[in-house]
N, C-alpha and C positions, 0 to 999 in steps of 0.2 A: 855733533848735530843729532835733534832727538831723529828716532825713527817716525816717520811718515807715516801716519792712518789718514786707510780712504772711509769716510762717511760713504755709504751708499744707502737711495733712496729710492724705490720704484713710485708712482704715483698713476693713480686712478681715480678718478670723481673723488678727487683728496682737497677737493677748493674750503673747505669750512678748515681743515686743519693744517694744511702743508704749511704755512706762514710759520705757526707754531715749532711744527717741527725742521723744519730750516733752522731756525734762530735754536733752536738747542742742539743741533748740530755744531753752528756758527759760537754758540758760547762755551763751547769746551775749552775748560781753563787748559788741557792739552792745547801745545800753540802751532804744531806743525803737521796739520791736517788739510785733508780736500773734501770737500761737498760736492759729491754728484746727484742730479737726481734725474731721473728718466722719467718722461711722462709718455705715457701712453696717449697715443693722438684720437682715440676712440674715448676720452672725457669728453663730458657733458657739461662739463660746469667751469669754472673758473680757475682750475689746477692750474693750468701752462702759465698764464700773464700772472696770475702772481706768484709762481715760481722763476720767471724771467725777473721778475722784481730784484731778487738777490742775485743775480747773475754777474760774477766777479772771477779775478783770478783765483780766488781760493773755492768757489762753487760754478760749477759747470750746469748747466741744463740741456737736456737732452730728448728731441721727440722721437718716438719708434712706434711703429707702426703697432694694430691692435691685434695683440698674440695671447700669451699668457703674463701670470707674474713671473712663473720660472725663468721665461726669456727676458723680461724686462732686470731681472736679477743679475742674469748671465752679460748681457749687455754692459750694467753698471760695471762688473769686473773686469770685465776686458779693457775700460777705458783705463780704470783707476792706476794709480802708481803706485799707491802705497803697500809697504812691506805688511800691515796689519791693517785686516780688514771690520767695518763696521756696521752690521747692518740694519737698519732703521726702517720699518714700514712708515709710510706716511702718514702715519694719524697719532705717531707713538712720540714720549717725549724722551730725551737725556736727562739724568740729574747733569747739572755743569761740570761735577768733579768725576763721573763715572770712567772716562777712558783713563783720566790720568790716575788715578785709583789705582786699574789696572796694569797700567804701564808699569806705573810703581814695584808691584808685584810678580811683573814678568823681569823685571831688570834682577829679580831674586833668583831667577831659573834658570840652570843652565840648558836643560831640557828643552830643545828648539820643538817639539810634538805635543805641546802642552798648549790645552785651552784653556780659555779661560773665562768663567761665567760669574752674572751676579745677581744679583735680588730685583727682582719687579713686584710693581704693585698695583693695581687696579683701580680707574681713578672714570669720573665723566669727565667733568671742566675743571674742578679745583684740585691741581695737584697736591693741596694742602691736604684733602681729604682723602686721598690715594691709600689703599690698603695693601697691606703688605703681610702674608702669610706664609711663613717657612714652610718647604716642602722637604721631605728626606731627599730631593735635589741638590739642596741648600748647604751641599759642601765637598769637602774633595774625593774625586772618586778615581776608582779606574773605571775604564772605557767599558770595560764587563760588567763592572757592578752598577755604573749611569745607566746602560740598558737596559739593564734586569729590573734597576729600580723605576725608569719610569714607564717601558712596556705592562711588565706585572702590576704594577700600584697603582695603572694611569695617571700619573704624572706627567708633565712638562715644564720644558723653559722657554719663556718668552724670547723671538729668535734675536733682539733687541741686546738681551742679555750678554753675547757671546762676543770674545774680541779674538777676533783666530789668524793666526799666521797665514801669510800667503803660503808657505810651504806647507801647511797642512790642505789648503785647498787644494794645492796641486795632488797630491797624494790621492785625497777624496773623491776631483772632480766636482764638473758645474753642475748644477741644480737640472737635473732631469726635465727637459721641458714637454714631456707624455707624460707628467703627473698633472692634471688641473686640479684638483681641491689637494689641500693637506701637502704641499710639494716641499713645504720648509719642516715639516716633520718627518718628511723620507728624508730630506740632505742631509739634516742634523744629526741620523742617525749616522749616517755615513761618516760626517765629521770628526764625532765621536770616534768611530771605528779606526777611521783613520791615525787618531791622535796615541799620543801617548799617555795620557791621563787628564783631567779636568781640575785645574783651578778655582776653589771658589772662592770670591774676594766681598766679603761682609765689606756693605756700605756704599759699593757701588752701583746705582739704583737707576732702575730705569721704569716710564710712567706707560704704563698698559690703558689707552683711553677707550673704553666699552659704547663702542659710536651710535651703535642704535643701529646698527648693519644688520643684525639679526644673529641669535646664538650659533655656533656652532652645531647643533643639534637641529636646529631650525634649517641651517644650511647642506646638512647632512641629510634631509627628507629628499632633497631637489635634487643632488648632486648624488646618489647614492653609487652607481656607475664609477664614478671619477674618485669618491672616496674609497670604493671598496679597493681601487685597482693601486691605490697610496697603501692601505693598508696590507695586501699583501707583498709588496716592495719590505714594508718594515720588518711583518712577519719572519721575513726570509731573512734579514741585517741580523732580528734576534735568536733566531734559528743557528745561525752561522758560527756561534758563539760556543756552538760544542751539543752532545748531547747527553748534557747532565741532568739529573733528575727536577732541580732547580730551572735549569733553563726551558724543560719540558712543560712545566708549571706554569712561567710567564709567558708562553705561549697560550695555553689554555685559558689563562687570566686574561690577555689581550684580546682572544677573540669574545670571552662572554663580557666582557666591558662595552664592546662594541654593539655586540648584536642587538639590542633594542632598538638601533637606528633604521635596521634593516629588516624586522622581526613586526607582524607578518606581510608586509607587504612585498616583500620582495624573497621569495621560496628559494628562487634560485640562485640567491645569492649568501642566505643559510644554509643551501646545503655545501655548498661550497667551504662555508665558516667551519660545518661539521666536519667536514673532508679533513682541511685541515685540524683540528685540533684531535681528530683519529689516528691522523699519524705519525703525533708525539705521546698517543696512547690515551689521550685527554676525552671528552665527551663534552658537548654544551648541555645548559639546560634553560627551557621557557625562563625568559629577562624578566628578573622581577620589578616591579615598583615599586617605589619609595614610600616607607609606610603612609604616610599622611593621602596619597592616592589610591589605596587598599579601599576606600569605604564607594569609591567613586566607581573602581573595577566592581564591587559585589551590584551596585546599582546599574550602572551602565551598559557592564564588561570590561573585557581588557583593551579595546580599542580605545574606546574613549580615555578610557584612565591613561592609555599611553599617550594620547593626546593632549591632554590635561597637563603628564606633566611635563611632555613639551616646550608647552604652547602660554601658561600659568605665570610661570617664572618669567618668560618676557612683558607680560602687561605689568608684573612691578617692577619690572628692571626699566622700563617706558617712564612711570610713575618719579623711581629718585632719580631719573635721568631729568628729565623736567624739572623736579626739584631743584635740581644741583644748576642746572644753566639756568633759571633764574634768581639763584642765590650766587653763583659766577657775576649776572650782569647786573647783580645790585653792588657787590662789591668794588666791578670797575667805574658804575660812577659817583661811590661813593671817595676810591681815590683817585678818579678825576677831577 
């Protein structure tokens, strides 16, 4: 008998995509799987009835009251059965072969501590058009060198990516639900830590859809509070790691990646940034901009330039979003 993976799905004002991501749950050429999905009963739109749509023995659906995602996460776990867990935000898609892929590749391993990650790609409507760009993520690491690499380099893995033993969960623990922004980049670190090394398995892929939700940058002006208190959680994971000259480094690196999120409107929560990175001996300095906003800061200043380049990048991201979903829906009734 294969081993058992649970798809898990939280969902929130997910009515325009959950159908979607159901059904690439549902078409994993892996054949011995469950679909759960929790909807949060505080949507507005049409998530739950057409999540009840697929409601079968192999997909569960599930309402819980209006909390966070962490707890809607935690929730999904508790129910599932399966020995290998999966987890899918609602808007995100599977390629069909991605679990079995992996499967494939853990039936290699005697190592029960081992994760195992794969490739995403960044897509609006047409997965045909999904991009896909390797990160020094993009292969096998130890649990040391994954966090050095993607604190330091700011890097990440789409949390889609990831197919983890239930024994590594246990090990790790549920998703912290006192994180609200950023809660699946505290766990992951944790998961990581937990493990015994990271599997990366070329060609098992999974579709990152960029909803028009707003950048994380954008979400990081509103949320500043909830992100900062994610980020010193991580802080601490990379911390933890020893105190080698290297790891004192990607601390330093992690807090000035950050701080133009927080720089200068919020004083006291850079000094805080500086606190820490003084007591791995490190120093921040004024965030700089990206050159092409350099000519906007000598005319405006640096407020504006930081707003610019904010705020810039989502009117073209608006622009080939538009694009792409009416070249999506000329395609479906041309093979209609």
């Amino acid at each position: 008998m294969k081993p058992l993976v649970s798809i898990l799905i939280p969902a929130y004002n997910a009515g325009p995509w959950i159908a979607d991501t159901i059904r690439s749950a549902l078409g994993q050429t892996w054949s011995n799987k469950e679909v759960i999905v929790v909807v949060d009963d505080g949507s507005k739109d049409e998530t739950l009835p057409v999540a009840r749509q697929f409601a079968s023995k192999t997909v569960s659906v599930v309402i819980r009251s209006h909390q966070s995602a962490a707890a809607a996460r935690n929730e999904a776990f508790d129910i599932c059965q399966g020995e290998w867990i999966q987890w899918l935000d609602a808007d995100d898609l599977l390629a069909p072969d991605k679990i079995a892929l992996q499967m494939q590749v853990s039936e290699q391993i005697a190592n029960t501590r081992t994760l195992l990650s794969s490739e995403f790609g960044y897509f609006f409507y047409r997965t045909s058009k999904a991009q896909f760009h390797p990160t020094p993520l993009w292969t096998d690491l130890s649990p040391e060198e994954w966090l050095l690499r993607k604190m330091g380099q700011n890097d990440h893995m789409q949390p889609a990516t990831w197919l983890v033993r239930r024994e590594i969960i246990a090990a790790a623990g549920r998703f912290n639900e006192q994180v609200r922004v950023d809660e699946d980049g505290e766990y992951f670190c944790r998961l990581v830590l937990a493990s015994d090394g990271i599997r990366f398995v070329p060609g098992a892929k999974v579709f990152y859809r960029v909803s028009g939700s707003g950048s994380s940058i954008q979400r990081t002006l509103f949320h500043a509070d909830a992100r900062w208190h994610s980020f010193q959680l991580q802080f601490a994971h990379l911390r933890s790691l020893g105190d080698t000259e290297r790891v004192r480094a990607a601390c330093v690196n992690f807090l000035q990646n950050w701080l133009i999120f927080f720089y200068p409107q919020r004083p006291d929560i850079v000094k805080q940034a500086e606190e820490l990175a003084a007591s791995v001996g490190g120093r921040l300095e004024t965030p700089r901009l990206r050159r092409k906003y350099v000519w906007v800061q000598k005319i405006l200043g640096y407020e504006a330039a930081r707003r610019a380049q904010f705020f810039l990048p989502g009117l073209k991201g608006r622009a080939l979003r538009a694009w792409d979903r009416a070249m999506f829906q000329l395609e479906g009734r041309k093979a209609g």
